[in-house]
Residue frames as qw, qx, qy, qz and C-alpha x, y, z in Angstrom:
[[0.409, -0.325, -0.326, -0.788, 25.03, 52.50, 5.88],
 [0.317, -0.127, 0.694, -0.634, 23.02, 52.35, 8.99],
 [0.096, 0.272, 0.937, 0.198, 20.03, 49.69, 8.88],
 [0.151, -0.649, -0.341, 0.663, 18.10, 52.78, 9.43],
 [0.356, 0.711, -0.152, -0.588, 18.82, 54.58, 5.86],
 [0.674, 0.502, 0.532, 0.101, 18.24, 54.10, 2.01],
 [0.248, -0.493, 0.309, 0.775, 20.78, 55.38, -0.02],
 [0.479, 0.452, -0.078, -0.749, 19.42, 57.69, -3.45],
 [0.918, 0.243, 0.192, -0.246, 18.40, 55.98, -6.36],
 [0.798, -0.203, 0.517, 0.233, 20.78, 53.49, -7.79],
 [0.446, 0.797, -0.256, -0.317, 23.08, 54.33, -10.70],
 [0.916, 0.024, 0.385, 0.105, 24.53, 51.55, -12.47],
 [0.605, 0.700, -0.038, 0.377, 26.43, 53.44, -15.09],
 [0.017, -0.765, 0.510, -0.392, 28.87, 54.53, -12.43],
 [0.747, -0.408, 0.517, -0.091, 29.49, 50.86, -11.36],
 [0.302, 0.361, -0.804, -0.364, 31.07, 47.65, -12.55],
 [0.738, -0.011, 0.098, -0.668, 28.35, 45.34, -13.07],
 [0.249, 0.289, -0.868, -0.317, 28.32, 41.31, -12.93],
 [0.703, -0.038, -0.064, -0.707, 26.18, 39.13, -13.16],
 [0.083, -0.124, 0.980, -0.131, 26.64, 35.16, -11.54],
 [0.655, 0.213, -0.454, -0.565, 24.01, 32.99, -13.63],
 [0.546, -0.084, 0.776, -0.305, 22.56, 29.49, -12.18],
 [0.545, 0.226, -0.395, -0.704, 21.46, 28.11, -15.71],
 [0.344, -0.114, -0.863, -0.352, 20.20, 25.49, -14.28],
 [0.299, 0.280, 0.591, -0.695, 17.91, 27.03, -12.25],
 [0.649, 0.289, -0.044, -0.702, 13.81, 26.44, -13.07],
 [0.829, -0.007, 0.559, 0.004, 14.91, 22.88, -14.36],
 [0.594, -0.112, 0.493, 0.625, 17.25, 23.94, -16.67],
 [0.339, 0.843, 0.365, 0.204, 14.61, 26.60, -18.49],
 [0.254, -0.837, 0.099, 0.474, 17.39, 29.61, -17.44],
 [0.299, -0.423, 0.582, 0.627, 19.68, 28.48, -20.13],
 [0.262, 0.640, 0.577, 0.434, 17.14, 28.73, -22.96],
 [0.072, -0.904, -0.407, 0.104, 16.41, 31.88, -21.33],
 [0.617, -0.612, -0.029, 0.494, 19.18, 33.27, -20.73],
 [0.495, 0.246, 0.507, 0.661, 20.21, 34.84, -23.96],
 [0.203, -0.709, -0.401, -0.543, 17.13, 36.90, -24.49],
 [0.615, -0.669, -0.265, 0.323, 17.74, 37.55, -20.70],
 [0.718, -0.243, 0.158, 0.633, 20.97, 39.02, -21.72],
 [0.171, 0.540, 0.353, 0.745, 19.97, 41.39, -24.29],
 [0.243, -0.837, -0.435, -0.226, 17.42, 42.89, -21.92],
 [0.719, -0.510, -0.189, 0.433, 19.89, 43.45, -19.31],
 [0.536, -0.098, 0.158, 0.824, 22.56, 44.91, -21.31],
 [0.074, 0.647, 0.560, 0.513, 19.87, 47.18, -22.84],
 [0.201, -0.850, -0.240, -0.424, 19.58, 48.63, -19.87],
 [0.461, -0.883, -0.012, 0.090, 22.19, 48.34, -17.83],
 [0.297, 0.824, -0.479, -0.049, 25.33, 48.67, -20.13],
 [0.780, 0.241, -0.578, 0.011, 27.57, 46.22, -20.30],
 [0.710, -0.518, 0.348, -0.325, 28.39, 43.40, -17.39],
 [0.200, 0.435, -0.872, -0.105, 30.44, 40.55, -16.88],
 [0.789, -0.228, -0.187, -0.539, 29.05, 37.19, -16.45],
 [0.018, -0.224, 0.967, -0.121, 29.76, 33.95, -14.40],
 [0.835, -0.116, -0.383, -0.378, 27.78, 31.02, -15.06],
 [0.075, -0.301, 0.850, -0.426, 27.67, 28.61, -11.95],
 [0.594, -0.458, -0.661, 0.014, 25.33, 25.40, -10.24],
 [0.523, -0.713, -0.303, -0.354, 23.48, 26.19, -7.31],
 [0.747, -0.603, -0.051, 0.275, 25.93, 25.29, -4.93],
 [0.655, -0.011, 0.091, 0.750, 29.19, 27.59, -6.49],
 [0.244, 0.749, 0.119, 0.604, 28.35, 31.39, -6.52],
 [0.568, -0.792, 0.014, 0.225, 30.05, 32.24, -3.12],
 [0.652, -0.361, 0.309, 0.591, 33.71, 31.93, -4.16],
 [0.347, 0.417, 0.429, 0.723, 33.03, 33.97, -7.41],
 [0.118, -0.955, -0.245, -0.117, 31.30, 36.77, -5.56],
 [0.577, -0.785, 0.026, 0.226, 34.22, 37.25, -3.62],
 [0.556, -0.134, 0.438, 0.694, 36.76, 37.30, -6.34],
 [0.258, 0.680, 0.267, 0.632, 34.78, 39.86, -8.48],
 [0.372, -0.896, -0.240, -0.024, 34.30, 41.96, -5.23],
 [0.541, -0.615, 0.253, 0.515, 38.08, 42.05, -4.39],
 [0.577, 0.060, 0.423, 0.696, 38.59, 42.67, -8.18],
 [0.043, -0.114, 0.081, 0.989, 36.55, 45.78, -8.06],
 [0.108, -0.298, -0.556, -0.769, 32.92, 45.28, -8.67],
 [0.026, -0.094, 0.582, -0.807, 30.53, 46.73, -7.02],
 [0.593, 0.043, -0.005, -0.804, 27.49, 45.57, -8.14],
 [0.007, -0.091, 0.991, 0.096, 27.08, 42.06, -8.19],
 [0.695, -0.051, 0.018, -0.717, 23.47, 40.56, -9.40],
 [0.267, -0.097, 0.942, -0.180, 22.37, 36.89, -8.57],
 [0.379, 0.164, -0.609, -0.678, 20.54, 35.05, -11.08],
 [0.480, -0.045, -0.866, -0.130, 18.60, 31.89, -10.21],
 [0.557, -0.534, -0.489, -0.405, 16.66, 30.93, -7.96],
 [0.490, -0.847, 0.066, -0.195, 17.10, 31.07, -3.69],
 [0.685, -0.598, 0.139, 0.392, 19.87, 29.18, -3.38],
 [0.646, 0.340, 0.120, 0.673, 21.79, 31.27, -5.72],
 [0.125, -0.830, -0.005, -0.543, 20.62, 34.25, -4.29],
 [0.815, -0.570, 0.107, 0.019, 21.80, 32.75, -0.92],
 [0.783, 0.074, -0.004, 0.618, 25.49, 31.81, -2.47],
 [0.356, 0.616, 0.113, 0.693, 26.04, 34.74, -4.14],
 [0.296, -0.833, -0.002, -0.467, 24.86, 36.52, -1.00],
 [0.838, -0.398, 0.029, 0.373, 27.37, 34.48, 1.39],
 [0.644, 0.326, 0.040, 0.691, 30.05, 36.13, -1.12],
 [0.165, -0.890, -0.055, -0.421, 29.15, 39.47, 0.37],
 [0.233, -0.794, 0.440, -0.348, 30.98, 38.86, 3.17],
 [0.579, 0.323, -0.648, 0.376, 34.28, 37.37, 5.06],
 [0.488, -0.037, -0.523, 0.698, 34.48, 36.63, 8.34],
 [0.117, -0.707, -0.585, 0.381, 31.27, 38.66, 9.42],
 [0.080, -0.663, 0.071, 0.741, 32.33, 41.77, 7.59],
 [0.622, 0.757, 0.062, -0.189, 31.37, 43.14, 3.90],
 [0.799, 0.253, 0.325, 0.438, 34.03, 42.22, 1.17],
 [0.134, 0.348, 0.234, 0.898, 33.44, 45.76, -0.25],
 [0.083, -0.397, -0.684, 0.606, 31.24, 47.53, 2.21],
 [0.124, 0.446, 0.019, -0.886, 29.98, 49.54, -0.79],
 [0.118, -0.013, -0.866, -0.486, 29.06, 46.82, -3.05],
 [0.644, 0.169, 0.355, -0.656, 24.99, 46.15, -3.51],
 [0.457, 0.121, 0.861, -0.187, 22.94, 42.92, -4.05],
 [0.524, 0.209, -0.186, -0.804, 20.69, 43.08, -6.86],
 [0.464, 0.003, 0.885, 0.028, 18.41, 40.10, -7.49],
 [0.631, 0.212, -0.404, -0.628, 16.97, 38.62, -10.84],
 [0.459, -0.139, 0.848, -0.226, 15.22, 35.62, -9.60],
 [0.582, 0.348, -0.540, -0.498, 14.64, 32.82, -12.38],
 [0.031, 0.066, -0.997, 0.016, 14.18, 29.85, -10.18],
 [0.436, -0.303, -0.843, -0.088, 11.06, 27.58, -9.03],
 [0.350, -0.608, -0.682, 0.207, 10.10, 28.64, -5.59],
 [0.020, 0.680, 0.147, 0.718, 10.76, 32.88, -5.02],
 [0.493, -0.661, -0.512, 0.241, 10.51, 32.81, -1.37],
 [0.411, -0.466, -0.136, 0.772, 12.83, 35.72, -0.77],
 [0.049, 0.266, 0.347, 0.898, 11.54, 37.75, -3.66],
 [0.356, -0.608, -0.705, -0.078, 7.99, 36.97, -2.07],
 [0.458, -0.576, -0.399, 0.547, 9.16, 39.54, 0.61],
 [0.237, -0.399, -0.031, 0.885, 10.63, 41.70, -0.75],
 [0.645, 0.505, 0.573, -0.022, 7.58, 41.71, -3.82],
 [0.060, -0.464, 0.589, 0.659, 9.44, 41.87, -6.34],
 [0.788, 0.441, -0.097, -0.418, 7.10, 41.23, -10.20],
 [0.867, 0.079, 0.447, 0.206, 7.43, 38.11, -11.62],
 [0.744, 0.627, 0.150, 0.175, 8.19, 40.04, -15.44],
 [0.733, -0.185, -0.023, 0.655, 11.50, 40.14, -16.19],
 [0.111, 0.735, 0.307, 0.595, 10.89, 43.69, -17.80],
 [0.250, -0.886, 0.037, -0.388, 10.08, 45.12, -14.49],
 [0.813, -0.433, 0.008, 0.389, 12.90, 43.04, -12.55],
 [0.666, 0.250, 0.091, 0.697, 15.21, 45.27, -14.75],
 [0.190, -0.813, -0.325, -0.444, 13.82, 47.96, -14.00],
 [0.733, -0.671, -0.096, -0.051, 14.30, 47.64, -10.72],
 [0.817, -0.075, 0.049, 0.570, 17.84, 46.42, -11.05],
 [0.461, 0.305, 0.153, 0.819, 18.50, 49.87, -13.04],
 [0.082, -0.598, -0.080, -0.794, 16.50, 52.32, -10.83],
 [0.657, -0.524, -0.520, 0.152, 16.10, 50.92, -7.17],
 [0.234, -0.841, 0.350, -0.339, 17.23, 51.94, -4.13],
 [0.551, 0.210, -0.786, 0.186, 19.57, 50.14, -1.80],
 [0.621, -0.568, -0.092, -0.531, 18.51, 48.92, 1.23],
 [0.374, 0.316, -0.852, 0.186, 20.87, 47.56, 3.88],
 [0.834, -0.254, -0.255, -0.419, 19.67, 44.55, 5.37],
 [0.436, -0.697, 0.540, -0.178, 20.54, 42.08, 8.02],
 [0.562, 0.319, -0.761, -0.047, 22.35, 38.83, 7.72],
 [0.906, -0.369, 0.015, -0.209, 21.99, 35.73, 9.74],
 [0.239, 0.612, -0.752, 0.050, 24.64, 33.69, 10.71],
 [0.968, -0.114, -0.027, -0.223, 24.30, 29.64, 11.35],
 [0.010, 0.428, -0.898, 0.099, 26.73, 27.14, 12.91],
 [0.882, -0.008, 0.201, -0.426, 25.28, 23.99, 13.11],
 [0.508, -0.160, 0.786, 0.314, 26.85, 19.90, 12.02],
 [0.416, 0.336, -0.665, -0.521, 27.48, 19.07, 8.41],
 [0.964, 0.058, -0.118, -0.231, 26.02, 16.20, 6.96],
 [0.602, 0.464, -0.605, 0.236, 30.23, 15.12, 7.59],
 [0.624, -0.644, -0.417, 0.147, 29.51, 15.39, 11.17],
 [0.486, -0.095, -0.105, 0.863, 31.67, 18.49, 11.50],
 [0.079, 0.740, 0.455, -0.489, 30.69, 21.60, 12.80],
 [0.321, 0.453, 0.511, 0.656, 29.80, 24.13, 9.74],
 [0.051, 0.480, 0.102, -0.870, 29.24, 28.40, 9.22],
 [0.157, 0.414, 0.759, 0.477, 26.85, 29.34, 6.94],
 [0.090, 0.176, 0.243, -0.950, 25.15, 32.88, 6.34],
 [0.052, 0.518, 0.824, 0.223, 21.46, 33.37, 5.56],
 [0.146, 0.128, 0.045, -0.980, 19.15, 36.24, 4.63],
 [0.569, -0.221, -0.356, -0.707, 15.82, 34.61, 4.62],
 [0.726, -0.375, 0.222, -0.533, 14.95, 31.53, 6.52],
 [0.244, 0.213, -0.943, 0.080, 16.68, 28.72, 8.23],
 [0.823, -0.224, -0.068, -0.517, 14.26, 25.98, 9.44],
 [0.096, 0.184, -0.971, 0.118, 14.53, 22.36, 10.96],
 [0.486, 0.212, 0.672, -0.517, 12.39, 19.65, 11.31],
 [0.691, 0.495, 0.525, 0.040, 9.74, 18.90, 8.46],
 [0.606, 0.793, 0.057, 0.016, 11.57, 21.38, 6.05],
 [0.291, -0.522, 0.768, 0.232, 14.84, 20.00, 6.77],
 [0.443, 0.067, 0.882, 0.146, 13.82, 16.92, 5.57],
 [0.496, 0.801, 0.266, -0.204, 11.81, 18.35, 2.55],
 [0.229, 0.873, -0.344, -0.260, 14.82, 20.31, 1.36],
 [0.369, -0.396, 0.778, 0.318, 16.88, 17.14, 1.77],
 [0.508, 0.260, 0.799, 0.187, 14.65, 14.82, -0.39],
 [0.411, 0.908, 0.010, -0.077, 14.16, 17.94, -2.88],
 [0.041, 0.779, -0.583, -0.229, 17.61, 18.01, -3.67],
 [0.504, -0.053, 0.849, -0.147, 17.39, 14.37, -4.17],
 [0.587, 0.412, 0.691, 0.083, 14.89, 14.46, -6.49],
 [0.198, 0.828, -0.076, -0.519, 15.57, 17.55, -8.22],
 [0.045, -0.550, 0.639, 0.535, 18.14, 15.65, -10.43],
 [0.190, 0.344, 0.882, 0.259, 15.55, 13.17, -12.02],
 [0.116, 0.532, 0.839, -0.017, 12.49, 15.70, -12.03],
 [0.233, 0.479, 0.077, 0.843, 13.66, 19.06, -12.07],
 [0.160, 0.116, -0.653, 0.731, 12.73, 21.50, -9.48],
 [0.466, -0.251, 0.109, -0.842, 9.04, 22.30, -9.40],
 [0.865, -0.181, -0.271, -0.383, 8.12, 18.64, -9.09],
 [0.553, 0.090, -0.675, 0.480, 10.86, 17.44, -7.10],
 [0.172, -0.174, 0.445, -0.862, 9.45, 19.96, -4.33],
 [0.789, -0.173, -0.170, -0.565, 5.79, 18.59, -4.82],
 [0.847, 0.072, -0.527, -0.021, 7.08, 15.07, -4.75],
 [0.426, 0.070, -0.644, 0.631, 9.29, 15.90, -1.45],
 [0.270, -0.168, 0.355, -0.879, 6.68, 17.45, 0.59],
 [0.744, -0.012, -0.481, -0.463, 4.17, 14.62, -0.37],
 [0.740, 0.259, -0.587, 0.200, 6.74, 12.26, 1.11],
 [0.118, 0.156, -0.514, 0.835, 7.74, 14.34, 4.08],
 [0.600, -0.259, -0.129, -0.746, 3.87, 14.68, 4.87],
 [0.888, -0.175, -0.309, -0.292, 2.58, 11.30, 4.84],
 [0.847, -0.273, -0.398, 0.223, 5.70, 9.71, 7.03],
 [0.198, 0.529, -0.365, 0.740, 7.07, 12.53, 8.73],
 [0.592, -0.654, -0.463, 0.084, 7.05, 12.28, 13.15],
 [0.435, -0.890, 0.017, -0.133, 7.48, 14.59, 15.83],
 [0.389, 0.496, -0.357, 0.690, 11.06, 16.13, 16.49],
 [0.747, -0.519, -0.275, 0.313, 12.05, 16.35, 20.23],
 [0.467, 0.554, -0.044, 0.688, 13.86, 19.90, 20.66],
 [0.341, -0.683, -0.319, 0.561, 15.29, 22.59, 23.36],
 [0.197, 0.807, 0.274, 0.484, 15.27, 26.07, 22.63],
 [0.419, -0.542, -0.192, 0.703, 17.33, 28.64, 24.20],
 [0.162, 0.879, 0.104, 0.436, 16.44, 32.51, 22.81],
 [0.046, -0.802, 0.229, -0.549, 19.12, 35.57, 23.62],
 [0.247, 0.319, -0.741, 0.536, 20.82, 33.16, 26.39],
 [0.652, -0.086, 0.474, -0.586, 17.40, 32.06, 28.18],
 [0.066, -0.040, -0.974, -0.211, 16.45, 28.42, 27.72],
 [0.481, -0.192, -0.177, -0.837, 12.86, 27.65, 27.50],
 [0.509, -0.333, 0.648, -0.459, 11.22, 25.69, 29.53],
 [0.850, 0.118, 0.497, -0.124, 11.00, 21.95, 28.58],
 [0.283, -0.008, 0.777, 0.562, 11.40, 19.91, 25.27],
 [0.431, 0.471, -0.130, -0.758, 9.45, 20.94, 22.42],
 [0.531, 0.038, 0.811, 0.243, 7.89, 18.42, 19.94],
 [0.085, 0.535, -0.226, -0.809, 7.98, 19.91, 16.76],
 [0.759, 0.561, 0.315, 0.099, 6.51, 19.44, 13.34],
 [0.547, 0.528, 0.215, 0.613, 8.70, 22.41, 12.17],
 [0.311, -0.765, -0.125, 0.550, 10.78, 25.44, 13.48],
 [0.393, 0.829, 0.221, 0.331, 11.13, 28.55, 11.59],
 [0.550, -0.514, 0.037, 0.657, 13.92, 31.15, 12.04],
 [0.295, 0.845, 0.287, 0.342, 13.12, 34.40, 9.79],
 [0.172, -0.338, 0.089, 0.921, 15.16, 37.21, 8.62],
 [0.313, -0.019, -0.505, -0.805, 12.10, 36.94, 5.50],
 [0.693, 0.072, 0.304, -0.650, 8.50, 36.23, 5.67],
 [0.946, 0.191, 0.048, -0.256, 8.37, 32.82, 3.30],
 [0.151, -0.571, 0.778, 0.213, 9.77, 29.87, 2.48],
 [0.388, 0.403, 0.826, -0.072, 8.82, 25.82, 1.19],
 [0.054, 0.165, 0.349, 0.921, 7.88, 27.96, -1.92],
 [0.243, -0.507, -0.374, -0.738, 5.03, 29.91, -0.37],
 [0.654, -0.419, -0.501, 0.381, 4.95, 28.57, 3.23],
 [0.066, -0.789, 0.087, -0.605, 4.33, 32.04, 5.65],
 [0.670, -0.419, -0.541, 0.287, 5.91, 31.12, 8.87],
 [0.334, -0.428, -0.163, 0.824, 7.49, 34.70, 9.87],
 [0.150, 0.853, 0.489, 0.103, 4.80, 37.56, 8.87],
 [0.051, -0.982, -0.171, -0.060, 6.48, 39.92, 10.95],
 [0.757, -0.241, 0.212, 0.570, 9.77, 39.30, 10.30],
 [0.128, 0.991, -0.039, 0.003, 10.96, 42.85, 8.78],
 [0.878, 0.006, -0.011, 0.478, 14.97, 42.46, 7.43],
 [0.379, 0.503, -0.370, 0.683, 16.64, 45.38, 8.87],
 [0.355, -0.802, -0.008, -0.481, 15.29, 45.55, 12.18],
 [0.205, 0.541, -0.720, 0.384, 18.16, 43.54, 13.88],
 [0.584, -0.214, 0.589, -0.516, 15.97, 40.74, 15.11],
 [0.303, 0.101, -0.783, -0.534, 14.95, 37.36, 14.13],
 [0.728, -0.168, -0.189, -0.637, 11.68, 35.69, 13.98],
 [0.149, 0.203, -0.966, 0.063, 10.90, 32.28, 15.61],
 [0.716, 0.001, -0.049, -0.696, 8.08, 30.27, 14.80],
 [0.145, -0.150, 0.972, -0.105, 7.61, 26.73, 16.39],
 [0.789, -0.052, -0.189, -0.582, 4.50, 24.71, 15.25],
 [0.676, -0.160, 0.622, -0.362, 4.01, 21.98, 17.79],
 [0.138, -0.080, 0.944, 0.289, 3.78, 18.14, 16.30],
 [0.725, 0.255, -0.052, -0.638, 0.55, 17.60, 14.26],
 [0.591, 0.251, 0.767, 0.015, -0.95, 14.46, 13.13],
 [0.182, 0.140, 0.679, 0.697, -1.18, 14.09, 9.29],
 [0.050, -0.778, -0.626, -0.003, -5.06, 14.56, 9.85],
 [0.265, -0.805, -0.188, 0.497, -4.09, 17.96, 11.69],
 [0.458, -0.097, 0.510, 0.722, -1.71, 18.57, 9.08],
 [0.153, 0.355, 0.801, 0.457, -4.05, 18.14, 6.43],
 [0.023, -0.784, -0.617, -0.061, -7.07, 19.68, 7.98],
 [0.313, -0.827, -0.171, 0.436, -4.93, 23.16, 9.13],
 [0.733, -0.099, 0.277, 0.614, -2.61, 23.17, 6.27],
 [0.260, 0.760, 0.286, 0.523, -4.32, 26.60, 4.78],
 [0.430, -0.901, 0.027, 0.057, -3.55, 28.61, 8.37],
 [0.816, -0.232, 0.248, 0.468, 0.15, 27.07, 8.27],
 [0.537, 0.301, 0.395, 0.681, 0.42, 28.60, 4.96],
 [0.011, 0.873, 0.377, 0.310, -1.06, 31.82, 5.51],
 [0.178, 0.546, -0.287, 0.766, -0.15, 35.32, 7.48],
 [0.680, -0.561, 0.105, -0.461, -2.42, 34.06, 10.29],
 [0.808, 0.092, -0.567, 0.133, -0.28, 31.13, 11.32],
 [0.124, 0.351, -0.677, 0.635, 0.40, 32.79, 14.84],
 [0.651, -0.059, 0.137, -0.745, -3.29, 32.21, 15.52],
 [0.782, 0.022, -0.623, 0.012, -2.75, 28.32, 15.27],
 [0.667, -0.683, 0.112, -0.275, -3.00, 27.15, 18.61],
 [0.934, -0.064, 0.158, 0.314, -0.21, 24.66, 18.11],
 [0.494, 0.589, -0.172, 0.615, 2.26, 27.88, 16.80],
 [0.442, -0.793, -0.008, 0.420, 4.32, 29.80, 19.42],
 [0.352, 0.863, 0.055, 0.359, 5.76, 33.21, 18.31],
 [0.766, -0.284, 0.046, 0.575, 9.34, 34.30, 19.28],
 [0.281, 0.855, -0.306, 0.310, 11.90, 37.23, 18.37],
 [0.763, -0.341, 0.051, 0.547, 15.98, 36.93, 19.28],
 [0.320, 0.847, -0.384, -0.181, 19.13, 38.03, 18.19],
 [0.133, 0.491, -0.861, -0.020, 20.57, 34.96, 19.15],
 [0.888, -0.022, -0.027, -0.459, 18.53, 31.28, 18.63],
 [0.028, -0.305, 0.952, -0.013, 20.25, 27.70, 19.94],
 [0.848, -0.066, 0.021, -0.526, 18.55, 24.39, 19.17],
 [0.085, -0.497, 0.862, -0.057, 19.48, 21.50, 20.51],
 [0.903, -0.067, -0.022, -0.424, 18.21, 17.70, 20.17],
 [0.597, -0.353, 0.719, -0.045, 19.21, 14.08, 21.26],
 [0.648, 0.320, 0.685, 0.091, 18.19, 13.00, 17.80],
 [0.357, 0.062, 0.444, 0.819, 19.08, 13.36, 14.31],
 [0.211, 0.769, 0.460, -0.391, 16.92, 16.82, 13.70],
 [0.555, 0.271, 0.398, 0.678, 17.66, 17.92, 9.75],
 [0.134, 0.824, 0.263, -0.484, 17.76, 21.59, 8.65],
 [0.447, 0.694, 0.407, 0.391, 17.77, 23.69, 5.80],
 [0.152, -0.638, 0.016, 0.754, 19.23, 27.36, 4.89],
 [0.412, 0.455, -0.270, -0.742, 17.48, 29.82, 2.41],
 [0.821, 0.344, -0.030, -0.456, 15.98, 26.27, 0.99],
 [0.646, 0.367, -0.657, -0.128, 18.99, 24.50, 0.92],
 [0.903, -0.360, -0.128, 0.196, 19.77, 20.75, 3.15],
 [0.232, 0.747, -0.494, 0.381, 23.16, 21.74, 4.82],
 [0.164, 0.384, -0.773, 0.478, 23.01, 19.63, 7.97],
 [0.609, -0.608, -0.499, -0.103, 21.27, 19.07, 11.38],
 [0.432, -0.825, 0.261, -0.255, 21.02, 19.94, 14.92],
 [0.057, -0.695, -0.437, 0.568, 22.86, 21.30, 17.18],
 [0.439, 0.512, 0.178, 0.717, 22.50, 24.99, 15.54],
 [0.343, -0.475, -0.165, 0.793, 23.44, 28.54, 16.27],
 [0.327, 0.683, 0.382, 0.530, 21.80, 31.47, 14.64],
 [0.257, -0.708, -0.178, 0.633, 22.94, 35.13, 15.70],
 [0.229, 0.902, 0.359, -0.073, 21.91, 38.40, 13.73],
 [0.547, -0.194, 0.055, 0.813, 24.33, 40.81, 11.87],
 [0.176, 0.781, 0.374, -0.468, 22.51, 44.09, 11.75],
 [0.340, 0.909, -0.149, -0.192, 22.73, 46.03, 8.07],
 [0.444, -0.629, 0.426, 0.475, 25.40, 44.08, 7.24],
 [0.275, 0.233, 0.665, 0.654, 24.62, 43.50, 2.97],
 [0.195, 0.387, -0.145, -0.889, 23.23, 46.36, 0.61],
 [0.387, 0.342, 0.771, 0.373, 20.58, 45.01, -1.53],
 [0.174, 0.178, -0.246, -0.937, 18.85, 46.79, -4.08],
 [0.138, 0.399, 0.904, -0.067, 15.10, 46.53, -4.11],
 [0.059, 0.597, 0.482, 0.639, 12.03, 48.49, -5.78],
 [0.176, -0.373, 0.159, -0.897, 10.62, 51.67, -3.91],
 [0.775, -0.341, -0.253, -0.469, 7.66, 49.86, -2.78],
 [0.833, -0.246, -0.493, 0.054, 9.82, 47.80, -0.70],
 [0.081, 0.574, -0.179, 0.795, 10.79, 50.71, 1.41],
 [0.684, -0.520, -0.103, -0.501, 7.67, 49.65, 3.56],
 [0.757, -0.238, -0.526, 0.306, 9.52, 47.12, 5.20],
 [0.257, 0.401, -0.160, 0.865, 11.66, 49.66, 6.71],
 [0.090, -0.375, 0.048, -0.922, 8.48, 50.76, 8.19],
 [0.665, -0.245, -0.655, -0.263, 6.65, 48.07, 9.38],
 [0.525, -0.694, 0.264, -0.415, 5.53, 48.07, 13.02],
 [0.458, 0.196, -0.793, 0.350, 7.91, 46.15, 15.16],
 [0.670, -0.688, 0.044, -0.275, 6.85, 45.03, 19.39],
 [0.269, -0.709, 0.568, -0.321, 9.19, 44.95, 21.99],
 [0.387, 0.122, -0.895, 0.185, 11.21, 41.38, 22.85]]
């Protein structure tokens, strides 16, 4: 499917349906839920297999139900399950099952990637959705960048890799997540990251051009989706089939500045910050001389250097009519 078309509506009774479960996503409320989840589902989309997994294990199970025939695969929990599960999609740059489709039932804490595509909070109409969408193929990212082992690491993404302050957010959120669960572990890591976070030293090379000079950064964005930092708008016009990615740099602030700007930051106006500069690629390098932490789809995975380069249309998700508009959204020339 071209990135270009939207194949009819979505019949699930002519697939094989599973369904890879994070039950401790939300701070462990999924598995209370998850039952009564289960009924609803099957109610409506006949019967499914399930894998239960942690946050960091629904890659290697996507890819073994794909090669074992299913073509539907839904992703339960919160972003970074939607992010595993969506690595499983593909090998080596290429679809597993080039016919298989994404569906998402998001049940975590923060929603950034649902944000985009707006998907309803009620689980009612997430089923819905799941059992009458359309598919939409979207693009993938693709990241190289150093492990926390100091070895270089691959790593796909379909919303938003960052460095800088929401590197270091995502790290100390994962940190605290296991004493506080997730919605306060984020509060508590962005508090933290606020008050003693400094200025990041970075180069920037877009589509083989370097930019001129070093950047000091508070925080670079890299959008296939519009949010991240649950609710954080750094890529408005980021639009996920159009075979480009955003890049949004926000210059170093002072806490004060922080503080006093931090509703623009968060908002769709955030190119209008005098301290933001506004970017499109297909292919983003960032280097630094210093340890510069980053994040994919919300999770810590490493630091600079990194490599991001676009794979046009290359995963099927299924999303609600309304989110069609992307699709349509004006785009402006590199």
């Amino acid at each position: 499917m071209s990135r270009d078309e939207v194949a009819d509506f979505f019949m699930p009774e002519k697939s094989k349906i599973a369904v890879i479960v994070n039950l401790r996503s939300a701070g462990g409320k999924t598995a209370k839920r998850w039952p009564e989840i289960s009924r609803i589902l099957e109610a409506r989309l006949g019967p499914f297999a399930t894998r239960a997994t942690e946050a960091s294990g629904g890659t290697e199970p996507t890819r073994d139900l794909l090669r074992r025939g299913y073509d539907y695969i839904v992703a339960a929990g919160g972003d970074g399950t939607i992010s595993q599960v969506a690595n499983g999609f593909l090998d080596h740059d290429q679809p597993v099952r080039p016919e298989a489709r994404l569906g998402i039932l998001p049940l975590g804490t923060g929603g950034d990637f649902c944000r985009t595509l707006k998907i309803c909070p009620k689980i009612e109409d997430i089923v819905e959705t799941l059992a009458s969408g359309v598919s939409l193929g979207i693009d993938v990212g693709k990241a190289t960048f150093c492990g926390h082992d100091g070895a270089p690491q691959s790593r796909y993404f379909i919303n938003v890799a960052s460095f800088g302050m929401g590197g270091e957010v995502a790290a100390r959120c994962q940190n605290a997540a296991r004493a506080l669960g997730g919605g306060a572990a984020f509060f508590l890591a962005t508090f933290r990251t606020f008050v003693t976070y400094r200025g990041k030293r970075v180069r920037l090379e877009l589509d083989g051009e370097k930019l001129p000079g070093e950047f000091l950064i508070t925080h670079v964005a890299v959008g296939n989706g519009e949010f991240h930092g649950g609710g954080m708008h750094p890529c408005p016009r980021a639009i996920l089939n159009d075979g480009l990615l955003e890049v949004t740099v926000i210059d170093y602030l002072r806490m004060f500045e922080l503080a006093r700007d931090i509703r623009v930051l968060y908002s769709e106006d955030v190119y209008r910050h005098p301290k933001v500069h506004h970017y499109r690629a297909r292919r983003v390098v960032a280097l630094a001389d210093e340890p510069v932490q980053l994040e994919l789809d919300g999770e810590p995975l490493g630091r600079l250097p990194f490599e991001a380069t676009v794979l046009p249309a290359r995963l099927n998700l299924v999303v609600p009519r309304t989110s069609l508009l992307l699709a349509n959204k004006p785009t402006q020339e590199i």
